[in-house]
C-alpha positions as semicolon CSV with decimal commas, in nm:
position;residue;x (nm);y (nm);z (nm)
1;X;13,803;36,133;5,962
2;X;13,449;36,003;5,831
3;X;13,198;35,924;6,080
4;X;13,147;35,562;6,143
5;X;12,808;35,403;6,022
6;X;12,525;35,380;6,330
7;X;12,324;35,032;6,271
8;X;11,980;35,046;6,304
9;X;11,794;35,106;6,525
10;X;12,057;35,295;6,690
11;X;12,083;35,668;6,571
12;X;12,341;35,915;6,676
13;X;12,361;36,090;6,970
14;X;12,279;36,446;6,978
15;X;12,465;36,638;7,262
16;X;12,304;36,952;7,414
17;X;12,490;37,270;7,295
18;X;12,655;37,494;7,638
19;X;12,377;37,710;7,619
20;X;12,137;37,414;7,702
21;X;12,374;37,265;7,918
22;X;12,443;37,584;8,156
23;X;11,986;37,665;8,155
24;X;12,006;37,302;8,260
25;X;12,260;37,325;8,558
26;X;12,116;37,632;8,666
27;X;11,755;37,529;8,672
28;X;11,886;37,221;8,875
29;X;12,047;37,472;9,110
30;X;11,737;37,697;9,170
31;X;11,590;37,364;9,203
32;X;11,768;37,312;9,473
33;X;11,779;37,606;9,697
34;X;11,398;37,649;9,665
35;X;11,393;37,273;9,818
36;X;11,645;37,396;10,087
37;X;11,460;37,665;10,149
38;X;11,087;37,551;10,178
39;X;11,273;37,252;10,447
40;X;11,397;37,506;10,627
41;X;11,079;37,790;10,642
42;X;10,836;37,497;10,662
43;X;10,691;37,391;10,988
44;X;10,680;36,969;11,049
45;X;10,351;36,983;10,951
46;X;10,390;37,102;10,617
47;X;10,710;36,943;10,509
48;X;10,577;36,670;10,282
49;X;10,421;36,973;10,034
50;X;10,725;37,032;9,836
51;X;10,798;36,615;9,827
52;X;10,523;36,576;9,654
53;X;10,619;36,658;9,285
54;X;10,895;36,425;9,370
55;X;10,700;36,127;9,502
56;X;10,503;36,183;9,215
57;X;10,767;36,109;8,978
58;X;10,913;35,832;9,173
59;X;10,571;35,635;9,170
60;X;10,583;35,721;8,773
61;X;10,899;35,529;8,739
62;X;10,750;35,259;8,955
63;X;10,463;35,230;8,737
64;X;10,696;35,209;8,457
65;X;10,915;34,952;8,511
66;X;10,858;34,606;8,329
67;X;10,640;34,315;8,441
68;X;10,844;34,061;8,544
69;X;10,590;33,797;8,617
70;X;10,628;33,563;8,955
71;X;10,838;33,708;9,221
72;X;11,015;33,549;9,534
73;X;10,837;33,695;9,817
74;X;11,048;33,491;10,091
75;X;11,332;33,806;10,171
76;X;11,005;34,044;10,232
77;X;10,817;33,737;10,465
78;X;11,167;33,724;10,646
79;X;11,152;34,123;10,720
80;X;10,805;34,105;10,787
81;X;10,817;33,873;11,065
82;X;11,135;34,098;11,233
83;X;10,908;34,398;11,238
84;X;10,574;34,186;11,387
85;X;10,825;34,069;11,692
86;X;11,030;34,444;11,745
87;X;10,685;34,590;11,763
88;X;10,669;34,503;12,150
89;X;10,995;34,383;12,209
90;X;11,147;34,741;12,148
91;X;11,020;35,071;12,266
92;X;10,950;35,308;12,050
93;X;11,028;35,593;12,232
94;X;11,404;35,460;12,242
95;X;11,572;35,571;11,921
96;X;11,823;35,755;11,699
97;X;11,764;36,114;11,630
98;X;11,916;36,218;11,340
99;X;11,905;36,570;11,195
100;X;11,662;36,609;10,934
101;X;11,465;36,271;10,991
102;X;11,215;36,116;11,222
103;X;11,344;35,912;11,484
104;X;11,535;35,611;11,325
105;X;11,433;35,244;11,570
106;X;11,482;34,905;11,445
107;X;11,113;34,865;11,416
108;X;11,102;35,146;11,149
109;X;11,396;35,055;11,000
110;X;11,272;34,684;10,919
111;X;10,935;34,867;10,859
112;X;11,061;35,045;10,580
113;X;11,270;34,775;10,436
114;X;10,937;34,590;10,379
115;X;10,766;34,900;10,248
116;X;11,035;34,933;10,004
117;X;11,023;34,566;9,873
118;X;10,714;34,554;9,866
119;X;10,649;34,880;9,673
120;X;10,852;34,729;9,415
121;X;10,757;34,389;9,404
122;X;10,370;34,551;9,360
123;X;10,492;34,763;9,081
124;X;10,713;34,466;8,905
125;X;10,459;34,181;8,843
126;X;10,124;34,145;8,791
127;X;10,135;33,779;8,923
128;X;10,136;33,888;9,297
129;X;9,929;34,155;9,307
130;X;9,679;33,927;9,152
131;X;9,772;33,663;9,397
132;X;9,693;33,859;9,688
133;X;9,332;34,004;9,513
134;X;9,231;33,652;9,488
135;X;9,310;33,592;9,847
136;X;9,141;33,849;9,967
137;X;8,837;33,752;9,746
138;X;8,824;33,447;9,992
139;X;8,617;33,635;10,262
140;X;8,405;33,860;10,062
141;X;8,210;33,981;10,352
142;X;8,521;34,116;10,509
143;X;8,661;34,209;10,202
144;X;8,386;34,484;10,150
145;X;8,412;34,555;10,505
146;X;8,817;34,603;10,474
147;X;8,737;34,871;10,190
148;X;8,474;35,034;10,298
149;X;8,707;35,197;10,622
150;X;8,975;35,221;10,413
151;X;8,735;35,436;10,176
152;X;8,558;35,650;10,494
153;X;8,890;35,673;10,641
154;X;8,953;35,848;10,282
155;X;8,688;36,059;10,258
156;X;8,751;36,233;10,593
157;X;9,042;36,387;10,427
158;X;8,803;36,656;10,225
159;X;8,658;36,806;10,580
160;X;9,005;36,806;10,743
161;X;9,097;37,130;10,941
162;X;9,472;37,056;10,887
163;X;9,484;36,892;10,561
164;X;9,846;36,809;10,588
165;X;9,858;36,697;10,899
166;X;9,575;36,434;10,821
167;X;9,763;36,362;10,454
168;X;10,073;36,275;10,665
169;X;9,883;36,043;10,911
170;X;9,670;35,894;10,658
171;X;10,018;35,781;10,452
172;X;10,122;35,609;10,753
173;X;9,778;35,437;10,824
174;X;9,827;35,304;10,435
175;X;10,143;35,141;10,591
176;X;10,067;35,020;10,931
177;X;9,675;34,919;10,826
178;X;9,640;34,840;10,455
179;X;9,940;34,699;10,350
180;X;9,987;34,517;10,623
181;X;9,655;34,356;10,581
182;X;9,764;34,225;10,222
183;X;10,075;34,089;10,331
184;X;9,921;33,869;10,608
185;X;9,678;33,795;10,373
186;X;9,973;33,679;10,150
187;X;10,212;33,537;10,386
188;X;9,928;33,370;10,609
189;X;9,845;33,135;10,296
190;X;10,204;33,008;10,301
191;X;10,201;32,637;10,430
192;X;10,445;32,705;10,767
193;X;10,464;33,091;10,749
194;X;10,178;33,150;11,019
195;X;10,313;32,824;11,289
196;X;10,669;32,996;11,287
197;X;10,527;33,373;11,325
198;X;10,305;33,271;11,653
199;X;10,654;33,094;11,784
200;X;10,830;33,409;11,746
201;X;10,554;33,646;11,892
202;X;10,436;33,370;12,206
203;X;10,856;33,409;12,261
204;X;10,864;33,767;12,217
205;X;10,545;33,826;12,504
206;X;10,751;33,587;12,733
207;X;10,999;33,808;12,701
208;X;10,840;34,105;12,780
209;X;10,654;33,934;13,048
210;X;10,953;33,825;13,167
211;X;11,091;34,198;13,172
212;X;10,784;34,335;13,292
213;X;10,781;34,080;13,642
214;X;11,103;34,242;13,676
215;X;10,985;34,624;13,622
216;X;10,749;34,515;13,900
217;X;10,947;34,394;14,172
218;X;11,187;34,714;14,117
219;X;10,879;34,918;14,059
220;X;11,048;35,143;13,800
221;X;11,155;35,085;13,424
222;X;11,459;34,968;13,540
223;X;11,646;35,024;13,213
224;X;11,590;35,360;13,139
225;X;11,891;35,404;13,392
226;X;12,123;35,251;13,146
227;X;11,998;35,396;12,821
228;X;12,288;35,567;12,627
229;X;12,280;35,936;12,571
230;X;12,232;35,932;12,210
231;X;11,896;35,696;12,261
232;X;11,733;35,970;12,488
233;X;11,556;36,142;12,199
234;X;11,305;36,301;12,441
235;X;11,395;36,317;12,802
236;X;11,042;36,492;12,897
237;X;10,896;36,181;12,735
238;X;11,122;35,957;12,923
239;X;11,028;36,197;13,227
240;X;10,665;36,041;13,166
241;X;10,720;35,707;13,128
242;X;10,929;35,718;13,424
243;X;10,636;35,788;13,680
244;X;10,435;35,558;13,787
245;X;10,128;35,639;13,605
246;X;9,904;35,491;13,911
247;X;9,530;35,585;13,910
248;X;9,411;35,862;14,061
249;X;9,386;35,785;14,472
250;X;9,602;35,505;14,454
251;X;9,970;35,483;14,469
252;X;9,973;35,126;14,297
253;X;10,263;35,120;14,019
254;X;10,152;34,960;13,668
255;X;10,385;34,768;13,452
256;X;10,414;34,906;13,114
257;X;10,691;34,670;13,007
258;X;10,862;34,809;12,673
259;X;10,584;35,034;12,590
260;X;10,505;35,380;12,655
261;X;10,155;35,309;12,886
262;X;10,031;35,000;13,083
263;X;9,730;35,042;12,884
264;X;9,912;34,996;12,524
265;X;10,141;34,703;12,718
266;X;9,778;34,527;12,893
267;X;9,606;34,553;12,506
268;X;9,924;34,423;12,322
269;X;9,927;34,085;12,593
270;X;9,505;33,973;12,581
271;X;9,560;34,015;12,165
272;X;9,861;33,743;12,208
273;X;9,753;33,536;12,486
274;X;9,534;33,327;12,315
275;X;9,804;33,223;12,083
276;X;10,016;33,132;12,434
277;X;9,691;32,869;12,433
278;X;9,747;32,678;12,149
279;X;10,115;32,650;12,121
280;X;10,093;32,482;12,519
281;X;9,799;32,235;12,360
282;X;10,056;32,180;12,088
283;X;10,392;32,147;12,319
284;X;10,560;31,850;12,407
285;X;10,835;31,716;12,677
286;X;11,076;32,020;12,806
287;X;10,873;32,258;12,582
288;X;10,530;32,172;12,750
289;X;10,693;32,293;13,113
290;X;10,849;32,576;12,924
291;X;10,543;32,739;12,791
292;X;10,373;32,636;13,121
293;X;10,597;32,882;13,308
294;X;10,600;33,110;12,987
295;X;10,199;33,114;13,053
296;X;10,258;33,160;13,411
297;X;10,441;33,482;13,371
298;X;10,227;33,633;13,101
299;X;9,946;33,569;13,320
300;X;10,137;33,769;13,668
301;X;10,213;34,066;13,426
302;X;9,880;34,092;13,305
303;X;9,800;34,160;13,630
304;X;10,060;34,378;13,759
305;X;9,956;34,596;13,450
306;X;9,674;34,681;13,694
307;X;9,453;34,745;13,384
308;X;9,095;34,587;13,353
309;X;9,177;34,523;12,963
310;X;9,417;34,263;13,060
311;X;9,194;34,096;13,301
312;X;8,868;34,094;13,006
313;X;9,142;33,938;12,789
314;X;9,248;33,664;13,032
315;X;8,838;33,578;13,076
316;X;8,731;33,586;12,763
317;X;9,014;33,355;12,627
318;X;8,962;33,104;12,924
319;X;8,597;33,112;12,844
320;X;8,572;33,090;12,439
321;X;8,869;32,889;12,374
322;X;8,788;32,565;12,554
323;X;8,425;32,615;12,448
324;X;8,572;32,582;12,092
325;X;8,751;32,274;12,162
326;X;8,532;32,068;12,340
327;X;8,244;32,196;12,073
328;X;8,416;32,076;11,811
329;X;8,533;31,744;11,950
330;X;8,180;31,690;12,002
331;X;8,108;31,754;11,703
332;X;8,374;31,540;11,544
333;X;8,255;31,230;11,768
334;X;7,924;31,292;11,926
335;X;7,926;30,939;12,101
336;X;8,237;31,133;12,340
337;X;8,133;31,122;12,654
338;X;8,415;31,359;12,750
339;X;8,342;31,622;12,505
340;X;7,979;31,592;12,558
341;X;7,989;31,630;12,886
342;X;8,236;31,919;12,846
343;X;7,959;32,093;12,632
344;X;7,616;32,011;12,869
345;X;7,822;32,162;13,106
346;X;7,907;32,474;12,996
347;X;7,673;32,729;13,090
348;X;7,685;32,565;13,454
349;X;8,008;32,653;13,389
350;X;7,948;33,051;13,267
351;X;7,726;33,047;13,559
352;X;7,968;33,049;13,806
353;X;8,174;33,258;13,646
354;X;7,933;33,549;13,626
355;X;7,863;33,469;13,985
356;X;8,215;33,505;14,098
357;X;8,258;33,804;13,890
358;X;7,912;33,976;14,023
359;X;7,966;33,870;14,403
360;X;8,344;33,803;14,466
361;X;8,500;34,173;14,504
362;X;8,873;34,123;14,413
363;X;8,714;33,966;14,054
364;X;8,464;34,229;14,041
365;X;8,705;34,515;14,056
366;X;8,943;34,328;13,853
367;X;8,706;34,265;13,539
368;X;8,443;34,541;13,617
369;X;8,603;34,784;13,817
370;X;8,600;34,958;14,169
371;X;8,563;35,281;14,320
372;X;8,960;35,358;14,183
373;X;8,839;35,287;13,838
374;X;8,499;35,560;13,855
375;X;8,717;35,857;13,790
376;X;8,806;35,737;13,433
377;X;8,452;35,582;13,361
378;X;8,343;35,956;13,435
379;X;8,595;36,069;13,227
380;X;8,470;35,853;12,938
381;X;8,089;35,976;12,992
382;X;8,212;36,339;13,009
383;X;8,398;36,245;12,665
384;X;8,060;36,067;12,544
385;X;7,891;36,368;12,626
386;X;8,132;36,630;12,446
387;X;8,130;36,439;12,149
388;X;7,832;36,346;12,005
389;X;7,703;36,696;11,913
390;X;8,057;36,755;11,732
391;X;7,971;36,400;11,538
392;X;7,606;36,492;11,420
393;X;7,804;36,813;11,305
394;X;8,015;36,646;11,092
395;X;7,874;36,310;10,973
396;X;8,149;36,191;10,733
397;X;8,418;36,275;11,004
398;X;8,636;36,555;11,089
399;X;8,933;36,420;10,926
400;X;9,230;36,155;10,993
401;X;9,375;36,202;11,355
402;X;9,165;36,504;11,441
403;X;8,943;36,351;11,728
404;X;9,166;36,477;12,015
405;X;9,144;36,837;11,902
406;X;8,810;36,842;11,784
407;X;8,691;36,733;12,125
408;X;8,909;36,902;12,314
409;X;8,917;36,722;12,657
410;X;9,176;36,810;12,875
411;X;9,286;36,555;13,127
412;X;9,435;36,631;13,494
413;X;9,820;36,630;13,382
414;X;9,646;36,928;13,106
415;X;9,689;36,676;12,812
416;X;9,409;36,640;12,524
417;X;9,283;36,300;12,558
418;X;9,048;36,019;12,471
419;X;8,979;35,698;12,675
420;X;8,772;35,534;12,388
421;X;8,875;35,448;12,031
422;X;8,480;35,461;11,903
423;X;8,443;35,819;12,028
424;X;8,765;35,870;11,807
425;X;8,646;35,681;11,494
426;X;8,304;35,884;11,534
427;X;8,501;36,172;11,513
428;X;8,767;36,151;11,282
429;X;8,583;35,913;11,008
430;X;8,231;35,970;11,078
431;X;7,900;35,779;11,179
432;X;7,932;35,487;10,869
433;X;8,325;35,385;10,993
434;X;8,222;35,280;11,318
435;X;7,978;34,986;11,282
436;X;8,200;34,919;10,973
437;X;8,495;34,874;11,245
438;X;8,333;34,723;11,474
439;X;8,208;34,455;11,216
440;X;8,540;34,453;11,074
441;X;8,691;34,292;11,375
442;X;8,448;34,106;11,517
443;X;8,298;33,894;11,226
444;X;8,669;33,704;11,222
445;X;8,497;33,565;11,558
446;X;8,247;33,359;11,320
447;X;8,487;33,272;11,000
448;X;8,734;33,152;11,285
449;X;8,483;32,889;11,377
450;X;8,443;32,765;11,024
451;X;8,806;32,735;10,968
452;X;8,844;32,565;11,303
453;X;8,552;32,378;11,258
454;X;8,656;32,243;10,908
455;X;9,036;32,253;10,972
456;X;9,284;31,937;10,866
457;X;9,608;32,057;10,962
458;X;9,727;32,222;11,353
459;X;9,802;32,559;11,125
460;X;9,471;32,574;11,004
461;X;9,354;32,536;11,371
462;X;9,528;32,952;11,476
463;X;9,207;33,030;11,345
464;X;9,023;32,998;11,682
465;X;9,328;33,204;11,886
466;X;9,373;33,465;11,623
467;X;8,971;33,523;11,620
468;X;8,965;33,535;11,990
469;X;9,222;33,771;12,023
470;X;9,091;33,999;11,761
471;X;8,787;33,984;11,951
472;X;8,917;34,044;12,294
473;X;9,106;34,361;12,063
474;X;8,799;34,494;11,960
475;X;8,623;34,483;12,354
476;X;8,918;34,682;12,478
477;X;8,894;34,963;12,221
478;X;8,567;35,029;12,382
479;X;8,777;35,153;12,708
480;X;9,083;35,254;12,491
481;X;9,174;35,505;12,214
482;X;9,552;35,432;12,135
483;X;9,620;35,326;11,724
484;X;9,946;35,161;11,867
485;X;9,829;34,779;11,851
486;X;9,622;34,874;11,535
487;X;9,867;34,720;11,312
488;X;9,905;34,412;11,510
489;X;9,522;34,378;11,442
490;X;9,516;34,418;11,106
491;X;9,762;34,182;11,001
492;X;9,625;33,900;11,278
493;X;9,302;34,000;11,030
494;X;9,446;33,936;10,742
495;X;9,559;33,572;10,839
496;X;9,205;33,457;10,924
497;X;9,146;33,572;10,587
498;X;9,451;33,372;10,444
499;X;9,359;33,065;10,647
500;X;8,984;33,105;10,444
501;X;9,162;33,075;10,105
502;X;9,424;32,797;10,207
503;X;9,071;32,615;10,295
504;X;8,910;32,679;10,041
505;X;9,195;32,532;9,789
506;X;9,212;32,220;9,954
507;X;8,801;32,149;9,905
508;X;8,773;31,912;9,569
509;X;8,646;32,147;9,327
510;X;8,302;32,061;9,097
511;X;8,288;31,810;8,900
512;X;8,240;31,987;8,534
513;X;8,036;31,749;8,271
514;X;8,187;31,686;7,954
515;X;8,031;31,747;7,602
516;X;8,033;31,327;7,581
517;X;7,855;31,270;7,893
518;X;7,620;31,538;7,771
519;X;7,518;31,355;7,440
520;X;7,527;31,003;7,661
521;X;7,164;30,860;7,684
522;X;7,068;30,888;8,019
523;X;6,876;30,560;8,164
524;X;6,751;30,530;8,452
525;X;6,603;30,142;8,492
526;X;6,737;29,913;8,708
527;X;7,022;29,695;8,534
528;X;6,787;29,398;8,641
529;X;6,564;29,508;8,411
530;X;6,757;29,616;8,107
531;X;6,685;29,456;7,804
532;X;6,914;29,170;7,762
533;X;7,037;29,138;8,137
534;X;6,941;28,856;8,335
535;X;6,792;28,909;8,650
536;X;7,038;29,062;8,897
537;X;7,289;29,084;8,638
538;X;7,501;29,406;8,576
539;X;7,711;29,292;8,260
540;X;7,652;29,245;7,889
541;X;7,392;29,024;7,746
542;X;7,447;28,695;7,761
543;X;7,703;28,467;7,515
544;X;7,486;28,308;7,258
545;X;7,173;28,479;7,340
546;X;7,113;28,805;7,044
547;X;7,051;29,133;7,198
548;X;6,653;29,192;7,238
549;X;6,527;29,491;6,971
550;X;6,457;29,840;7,219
């Protein structure tokens, strides 16, 4: 038979002959067992070395797929918002354990359903990532600051001691920190996005505070009784967060709700509680009573956490947010007498507050500690101690996630530990990350005050709570090293940053001068005494009357 035509710009197939086919199948077969093998020879550690020719190629066909201009972002918002409320609401020490993979929770799992739409939504149009550029151009002070950790955090990587391990952490720090941060940035300057996201979270912390009042009156984590078998991944970990974890001297049990330590549980609850704030200002009828006892409870298991973090986040939201309020109402209408009288009186006000903390006992220990609280402020000097010759060692940082080792303090239970996320930044990143951190997350306090001073709509307004609890985050990393409420921080970051641009588009931009107005004569006498114009006139020249010669 003849061989059909091929049109253009089709040509014909050319099949592989059986010698290329069988050097292909058996390359593909080595392939394979070397892969086997390396998984099964390789510690943890080192198990991400042979996926990296792969993840090579898979980011090569990322990068060469086709633009496809403006995306719909709205399915990745959606998973976005599950994964900011499982973060506390479920443990993440409760999971499946499958063989071959890291434990498998619904936190991860949504986790990685955003990382994977948003990987390709990044690598399919132009449009967003421009879109979320421009946002984050809105705070270019914060911008540069955003950058310059990421780009420390970075550099670390060259003096690592365990380059892998560091490679591996500093992947999922690209997740939990830096993405993260862009898609608040994103989703924050979404008219509606940020009011139903605070909902969800205030809910989720009444929840847990709800939980956690429970945990206290049984004094135990009551539900680790019921967990299924195949959920106890780790029953030495369980064995930990089973005890009571009371200071040393005391036998006082501390609520750690549905995380791990009452210290990760205290610093999760003063970042929301501010938020708690503003949706009771903004409540109404049945809701009103129901954040009211909502507030109540958040408040009791703040304090059953027995942890000074919670109590500094309880002050310094009752002290800054009303001062924000009545400051701005005052400025608003500065005939108030309410308002103004709200701000005159204000540092009577701070005052008595510092007395009661100074001189009242139960608020002193609460807020500044007691003599059960001296054995981990020693700790934390010892730590202070220990570390800074190991930082002047190694200015640019010892690598990601290599403080604990580096430093190598051992606690009582024989644990390597450090009670102070500075010490760690010092020590992993180096001496430039740390007043780039600290900056990081406490200039929101400021650009929170524009927004709230400047703001036209109650979304615009989360400003002020978002700031504050930012800011009460970055006072309790002073007393605490955990990265577990990082992410949390980041994206509450990024929203400031959103709520910047979303102002910033709704100020009337320049008036621009046309080429006509440029070649109009430009005069500059009173109309009264234009040529022509009668005397307190403003129109034409009189009918009958000939125009007078310039």
């Amino acid at each position: 038979m003849a061989k059909a035509d091929v049109l253009q710009p089709y040509v014909r197939r050319s099949d592989p002959g059986p010698i290329t086919r069988f050097m292909v199948g058996a390359g593909l077969i080595a392939l394979a067992a070397f892969y086997g093998l390396m998984c099964s020879i390789l510690p943890m550690q080192l198990i991400m070395m042979p996926a990296v020719p792969i993840m090579l190629v898979a980011a090569m066909c990322l990068w060469m797929l086709p633009d496809i201009g403006e995306i719909d972002t709205r399915r990745i918002g959606a998973w976005l918002m599950w994964f900011l409320a499982l973060f506390a609401l479920w443990p993440n020490y409760v999971a499946f354990d499958l063989p071959g993979l890291p434990w498998m929770t619904p936190v991860r799992i949504s986790l990685g359903i955003v990382v994977l739409l948003t990987v390709l939504g990044m690598s399919m149009s132009q449009w967003w990532r421009q879109q979320i550029w421009q946002r984050m151009a809105a705070a270019p002070v914060l911008n540069r600051l955003f950058w310059a950790f990421w780009a420390c955090t970075t550099l670390s990587l060259v003096f690592s001691t365990s380059p892998s391990f560091s490679l591996n952490k500093y992947i999922n720090n690209q997740i939990y920190w830096t993405m993260l941060f862009g898609l608040a940035v994103w989703f924050g300057s979404r008219p509606g996005y940020l009011t139903k996201l605070t909902r969800l979270l205030v809910g989720v912390m009444f929840l847990t505070a709800v939980i956690g009042i429970y945990e206290a009156y049984r004094l135990s984590v009551f539900w680790l009784e019921y967990l299924p078998p195949f959920l106890q991944v780790d029953p030495e970990f369980l064995g930990r967060v089973a005890k009571s974890q009371s200071r040393a001297g005391t036998d006082v049990y501390r609520v750690r709700g549905t995380m791990a330590v009452s210290l990760y549980f205290a610093e999760y609850l003063a970042m929301v509680f501010p938020l708690v704030w503003f949706h009771l200002a903004e409540a109404k009828g049945v809701r009103k009573w129901l954040m009211i006892a909502g507030a109540m409870a958040a408040i009791v298991v703040m304090y059953e956490t027995n942890a000074r973090s919670a109590m500094v986040g309880i002050l310094l939201t009752a002290v800054l947010y009303p001062f924000f309020i009545v400051w701005r109402a005052r400025q608003r209408n500065p005939t108030s007498v309410t308002s103004s009288a709200g701000v005159f009186s204000y540092p009577i006000a701070m005052v008595i507050v510092a007395l009661l903390v100074i001189f009242w006992r139960r608020a002193h220990v609460m807020i500044l500690g007691g003599g059960q609280h001296q054995a981990s402020s020693d700790a934390r000097g010892a730590q202070w101690a220990m570390g800074w010759p190991k930082v002047f060692s190694h200015p640019l940082g010892h690598g990601v996630s290599r403080s604990g080792e580096v430093l190598g303090y051992v606690n009582l239970d024989g644990e390597l530990t450090i009670d102070t996320f500075y010490l760690s930044i010092l020590l992993d990143y180096g001496l430039i990350a740390l007043p780039v951190f600290i900056a990081l997350f406490g200039l929101p306090m400021w650009y929170g005050y524009k927004v709230y001073m400047k703001s036209r709509s109650s979304e615009e307004d989360l400003a002020v709570p978002l700031a504050i609890g930012l800011f009460n985050f970055v006072t309790i990393k002073a007393v605490l090293s955990s990265e577990g409420n990082i992410p949390l921080a980041f994206a509450m970051l990024g929203f400031i940053v959103a709520l910047m641009w979303r102002q910033q588009q709704e100020q009337p931009a320049p008036a621009i001068a046309t080429d006509a107005d440029a070649r109009a004569p430009v005069d500059a006498a009173p109309a009264a005494r234009r040529p022509g114009n009668r005397a307190g006139g403003s129109g034409p020249s009189a009918p009958g009357m000939a125009p007078q010669p310039a």
